[in-house]
C-alpha angles and dihedrals in degrees: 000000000000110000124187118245084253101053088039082054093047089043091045087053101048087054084053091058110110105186109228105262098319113210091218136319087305093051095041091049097060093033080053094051094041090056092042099048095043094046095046108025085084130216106345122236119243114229134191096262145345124204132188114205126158124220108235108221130175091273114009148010127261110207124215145178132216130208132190118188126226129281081004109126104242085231131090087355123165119243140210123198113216121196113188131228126232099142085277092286105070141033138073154154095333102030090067096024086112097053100044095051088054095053099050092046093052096037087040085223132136101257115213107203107198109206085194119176129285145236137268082023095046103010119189133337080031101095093027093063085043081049095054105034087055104061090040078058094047094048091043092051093034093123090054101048082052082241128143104237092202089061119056129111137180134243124195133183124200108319084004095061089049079054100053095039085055100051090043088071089056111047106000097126084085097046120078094202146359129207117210107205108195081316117211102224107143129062094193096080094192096116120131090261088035087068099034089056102040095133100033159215097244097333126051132191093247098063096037086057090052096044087053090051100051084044098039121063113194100246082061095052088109094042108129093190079058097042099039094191083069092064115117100168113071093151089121095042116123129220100298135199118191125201119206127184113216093221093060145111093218107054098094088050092052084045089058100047090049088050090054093041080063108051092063090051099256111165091254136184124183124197129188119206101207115211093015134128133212114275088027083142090066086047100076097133087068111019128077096182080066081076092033089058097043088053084056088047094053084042104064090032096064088042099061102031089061089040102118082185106134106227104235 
C-alpha cells in the first residue's frame, strides 16, 4: 500500500485521536468521528441561512437541517437530500456541517441534512423509514420550502449511501439523481480489499462486524433495503454517480454494487478517487480532492436536475 505524505499526516493524526472520556466502543466510535471530522474538515463555508425543523410522526421527530446556499432566490430552488455515514451508529449534524455547506454552496441547491435515527438504539429499518419519510415530507412541503419539487436529488456517503441506494428503489421516480459516496452495502465484509485493509486505514474489520451487529437484527440478514449490494431490482433508480476511495475496505463492495447497478441498465458513473481513504470528504484541511470531488458532485447534479429528459 503506497500511500501519498498527505494521507500518511492525516493517518498519523487520526492515531493520535483520543476520544474525550468514551462510556464504552459505541461511544468511542461517535466521540472518534466528531474529533476527526472537526479537526480535519477545515475552515467551514458561510452560507445564506441555515434552518433546524423536525418532522412530527406518529411516534417520534426527525430532525432535519436545511441549508441555502448563497446568491441562490429562496423560491422554486432545487434540493438535494443528504443522509450522512457513520457505519449506521454515529454522525450527525456537525460531523458532516463542512461538507454539506460546501456542497450547497457549489451545486447552488437547497441541501436537506436527515439526522435520522441510529443503531443499536434504533437498528434497521429505523433510518431508512426516517430516510424515506423524510423525502415524502420534503416533496409534500415543497411550496413552502420554496423548493421544486421536480428537481431534487440525494447524496449519501458510506452508511449513508447504503441508506440512499436503498431509498432510491423505493421512491426514485421523484428524485432526478443519487450519488453513492464509498458506499457501505455489504455486511459480509469478506471482499479483496476487505482483506487487504483489515486493519485500516481508517476503518477496520472489527468495528465494521460490530456496527452491523448493533444495525442489523437477525430476522433482516437477507434484507436486501438493509445490504444494498442484494438488491436485483434497480427499475426506480435514478442517474447515479458512485465515488470510491482507493485506500479503502470498501472499494470492492462499491465495485460490486456499481457493477450490479449496471447490469439493470441504470445510467450509471463511476469515479475513483487514487490515493484516497475512506472518509477523504471529511479531510478538507488537507485534501484538495475534497474540492475535486465536490466539483464532480455539482457536476453530475446540474446535469441531471436540467435534464427534460422523461425516465422510461
Amino acid at each position: 500500500m503506497q500511500l501519498t505524505p498527505k494521507i500518511t499526516q492525516i493517518l498519523n493524526h487520526l492515531e493520535r485521536i483520543q476520544p474525550f472520556n468514551p462510556q464504552d466502543s459505541l461511544d468511542g466510535a461517535r466521540k472518534y468521528l466528531e474529533t476527526m471530522s472537526l479537526q480535519l474538515s477545515g475552515k467551514k463555508e458561510s452560507v445564506a441561512m441555515i434552518e433546524e425543523l423536525e418532522i412530527q410522526r406518529e411516534s417520534h421527530q426527525i430532525p432535519v437541517r436545511i441549508y441555502r446556499p448563497n446568491g441562490k432566490d429562496i423560491q422554486n430552488s432545487s434540493a438535494i437530500i443528504y443522509i450522512h455515514g457513520g457505519w449506521f451508529i454515529a454522525g450527525g449534524y456537525e460531523t458532516h456541517d463542512a461538507v454539506v455547506r460546501k456542497l450547497a454552496n457549489k451545486t447552488g441547491s437547497v441541501i436537506i441534512f436527515v439526522d435520522y435515527r441510529l443503531a443499536p438504539e434504533h437498528p434497521f429499518p429505523a433510518g431508512l423509514n426516517d430516510s424515506l419519510d423524510s423525502i415524502k415530507w420534503v416533496i409534500e412541503n415543497a411550496e413552502s420550502l420554496g423548493i421544486d419539487p421536480d428537481k431534487i436529488g440525494i447524496i449519501g456517503d458510506s452508511a449513508g449511501a447504503a441508506l440512499a441506494t436503498a431509498v432510491s428503489t423505493q421512491i426514485g421516480k421523484h428524485l432526478k439523481f443519487q450519488v453513492l459516496i464509498y458506499p457501505a452495502v455489504d455486511n459480509q465484509l469478506n471482499s479483496k480489499s476487505w482483506e487487504t485493509y483489515e486493519n485500516g486505514p481508517v476503518l477496520n474489520k472489527q468495528g465494521g462486524i460490530e456496527a452491523w451487529d448493533w444495525y442489523l437484527p437477525k430476522e433482516e440478514k437477507d434484507n436486501a433495503l438493509a445490504i444494498p449490494v442484494l438488491i436485483k431490482d434497480f427499475k426506480e433508480t435514478p442517474p447515479t454517480l458512485i465515488i470510491l476511495a482507493e485506500h479503502d475496505p470498501l472499494l470492492d463492495d462499491g465495485k460490486q454494487l456499481s457493477e450490479n447497478m449496471k447490469n439493470a441498465g441504470v445510467t450509471l458513473t463511476t469515479s475513483l478517487y487514487k490515493d484516497m481513504v475512506h472518509g477523504f470528504m471529511h479531510m478538507g484541511e488537507i485534501l484538495e480532492e475534497v474540492q475535486s470531488a465536490i466539483g464532480e458532485m455539482a457536476v453530475f447534479a446540474h446535469r441531471n436536475l436540467n435534464s427534460v429528459e422523461e425516465k422510461v
